[in-house]
N, C-alpha and C positions, 0 to 999 in steps of 0.2 A: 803478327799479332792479330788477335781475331778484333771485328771491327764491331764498335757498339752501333745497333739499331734504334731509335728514338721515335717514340710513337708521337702520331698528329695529335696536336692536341685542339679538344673540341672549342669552340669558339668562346663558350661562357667559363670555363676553366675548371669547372666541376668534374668530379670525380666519384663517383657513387660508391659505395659496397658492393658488388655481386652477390648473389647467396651461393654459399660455398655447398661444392658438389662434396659428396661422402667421399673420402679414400679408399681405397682398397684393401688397405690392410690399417691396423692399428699400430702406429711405431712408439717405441718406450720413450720414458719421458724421459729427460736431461735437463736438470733445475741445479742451479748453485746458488750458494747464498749471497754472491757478489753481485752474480747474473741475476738474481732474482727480484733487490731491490734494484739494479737498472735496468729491469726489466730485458736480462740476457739470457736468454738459456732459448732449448726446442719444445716441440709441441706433443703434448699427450694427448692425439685425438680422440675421444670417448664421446658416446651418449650418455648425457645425461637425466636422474631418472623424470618423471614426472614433476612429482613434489617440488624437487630443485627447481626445473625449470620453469616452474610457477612464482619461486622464490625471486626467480632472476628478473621473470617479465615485471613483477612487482617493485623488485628496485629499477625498472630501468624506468617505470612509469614516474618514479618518485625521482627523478633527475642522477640517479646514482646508476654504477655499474655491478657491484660488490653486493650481495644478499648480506642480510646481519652479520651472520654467520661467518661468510670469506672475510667480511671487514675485521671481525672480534680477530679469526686465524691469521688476516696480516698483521694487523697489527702486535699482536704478539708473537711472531715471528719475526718483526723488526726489531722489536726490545731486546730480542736476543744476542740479535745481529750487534745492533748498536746500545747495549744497555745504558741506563743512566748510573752514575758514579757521581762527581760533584759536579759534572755539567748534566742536562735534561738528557733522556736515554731518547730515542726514536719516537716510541709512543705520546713522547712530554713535545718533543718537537713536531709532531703533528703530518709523518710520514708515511704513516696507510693513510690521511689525507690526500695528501699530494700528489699519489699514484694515481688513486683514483680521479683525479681532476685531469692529469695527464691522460688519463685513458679516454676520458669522457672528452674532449678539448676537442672534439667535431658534432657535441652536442649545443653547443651555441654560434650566434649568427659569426662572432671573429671567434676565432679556435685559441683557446689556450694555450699557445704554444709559447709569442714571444713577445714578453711585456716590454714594453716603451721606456723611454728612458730621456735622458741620460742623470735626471733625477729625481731620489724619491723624497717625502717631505721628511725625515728622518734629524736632518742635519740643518739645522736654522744656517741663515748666511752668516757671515761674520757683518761685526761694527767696524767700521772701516774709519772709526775716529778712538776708539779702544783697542782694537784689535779681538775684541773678545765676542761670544754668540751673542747675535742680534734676537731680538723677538716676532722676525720676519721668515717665513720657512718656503721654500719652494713650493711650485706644485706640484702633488705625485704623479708625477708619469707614467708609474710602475704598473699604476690602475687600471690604465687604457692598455689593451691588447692590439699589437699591428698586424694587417690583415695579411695573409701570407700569397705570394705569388703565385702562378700556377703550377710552377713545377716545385713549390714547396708543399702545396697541399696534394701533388702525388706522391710526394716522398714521405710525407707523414701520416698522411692517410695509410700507404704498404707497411708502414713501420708497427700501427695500430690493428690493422686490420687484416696484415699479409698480403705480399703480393700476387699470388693468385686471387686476392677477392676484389680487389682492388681494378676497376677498367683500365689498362693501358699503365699498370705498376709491373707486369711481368715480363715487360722487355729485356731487360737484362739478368734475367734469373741463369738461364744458360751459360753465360759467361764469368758469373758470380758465385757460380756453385750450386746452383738452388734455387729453389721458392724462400724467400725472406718469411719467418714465423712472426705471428700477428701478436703483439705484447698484449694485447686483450685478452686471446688463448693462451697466452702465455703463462698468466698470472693467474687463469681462474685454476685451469687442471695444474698448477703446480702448486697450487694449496687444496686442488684435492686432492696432490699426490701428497703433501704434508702431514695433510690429518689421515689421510688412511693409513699412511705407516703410525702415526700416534696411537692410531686404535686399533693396526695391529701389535703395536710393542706394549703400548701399554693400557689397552683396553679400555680408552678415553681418547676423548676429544683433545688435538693438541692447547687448544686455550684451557683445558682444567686441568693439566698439569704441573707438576713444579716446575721451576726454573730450570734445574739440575738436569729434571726430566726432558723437561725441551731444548735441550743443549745436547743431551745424548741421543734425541732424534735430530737433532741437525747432522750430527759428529756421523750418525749412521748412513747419514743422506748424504753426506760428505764423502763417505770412502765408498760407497755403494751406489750411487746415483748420479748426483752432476757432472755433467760432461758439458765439454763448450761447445756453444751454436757455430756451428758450419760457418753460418753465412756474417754473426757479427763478428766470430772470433773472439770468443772471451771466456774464461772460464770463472772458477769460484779463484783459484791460485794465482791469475792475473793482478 
């Protein structure tokens, strides 16, 4: 059995972004709709044109990762996924939120990743002379973020960012299958590959279409596109 190699890790535990080198070639993209809100699927390496990318430096200034635009396209591609019925659909639950706070969760001093616990203030204590809720309520714990160790901020940082970009994340790529795909790339070129089929099939933007409409570009994106990531193993059918 081949043996795993584990990189030194530098004294202060940081881990930086590299700037990723251009690939060689262009490989197609592989998006499923399971994969895509957990952020599973492979990477469609593309330039992007100017305009966008002016789009993008302007939400990143504004603490976001998502231009208007990817945010309006996820989010209405999660209403899909998940629509609302007599419980809130995606969009009502606030999950093109969420993604993006995940992606971004190395944009502040404790990263997003794992809220504190073991309780939030939700649930008053009980009266312990009635048995019934008191008017006393914990403190939320949920609020404070704990800081992650150093070998969790390399595992999350390659998780976001890929392991090739990642100093000392591409250790185990050889024996894994792979370079691990960066959910940040993940998420943007798979709703540009969303809306370009929308405005190939139906000569709009996938947010102005109907419902119906945007369920027959998923369903096309479904038999014709997603395939499972190599590396996390998961597909839309999973």
């Amino acid at each position: 059995m081949q043996r795993l190699r584990f990189p030194r890790l530098p004294p202060d535990g940081e881990f930086e972004p590299t700037s990723p080198a251009p690939p060689p070639e262009v490989p197609a993209l592989l998006l499923g709709r399971r994969e895509f809100l957990a952020g599973l699927g492979a990477v469609l390496v593309a330039l992007a044109s100017p305009f966008t990318r002016l789009r993008q430096v302007y939400a990143a200034a504004h603490g976001r990762f998502f231009t208007a635009h990817e945010f309006a396209t996820l989010e209405a591609l999660c209403d899909r996924i998940l629509p609302a019925d007599r419980d809130p659909g995606a969009r009502d639950l606030g999950a093109a939120t969420y993604i993006e706070r995940l992606l971004t969760a190395f944009d502040r001093p404790v990263p997003l990743i794992f809220a504190g616990g073991p309780f939030s203030n939700r649930n008053p204590f009980p009266d312990n002379g009635t048995g019934t809720p008191s008017s006393k309520r914990p403190r939320d714990a949920f609020r404070r973020f704990i800081r992650l160790t150093r070998w969790q901020r390399l595992r999350w940082r390659a998780e976001l960012f890929g392991s090739d970009h990642v100093t000392g994340a591409a250790f185990n790529d050889a024996a894994a299958g792979g370079r691990l795909p960066g959910l940040r790339q993940i998420y943007r070129e798979g709703l540009r590959k969303v809306d370009g089929t929308a405005r190939s099939m139906a000569g709009a933007p996938y947010t102005e279409l109907s419902s119906d409409q945007q369920d027959a570009i998923l369903a096309t994106l479904d038999r014709t596109v997603f395939k499972p990531d190599a590396r996390r193993g998961m597909s839309f059918v999973d």
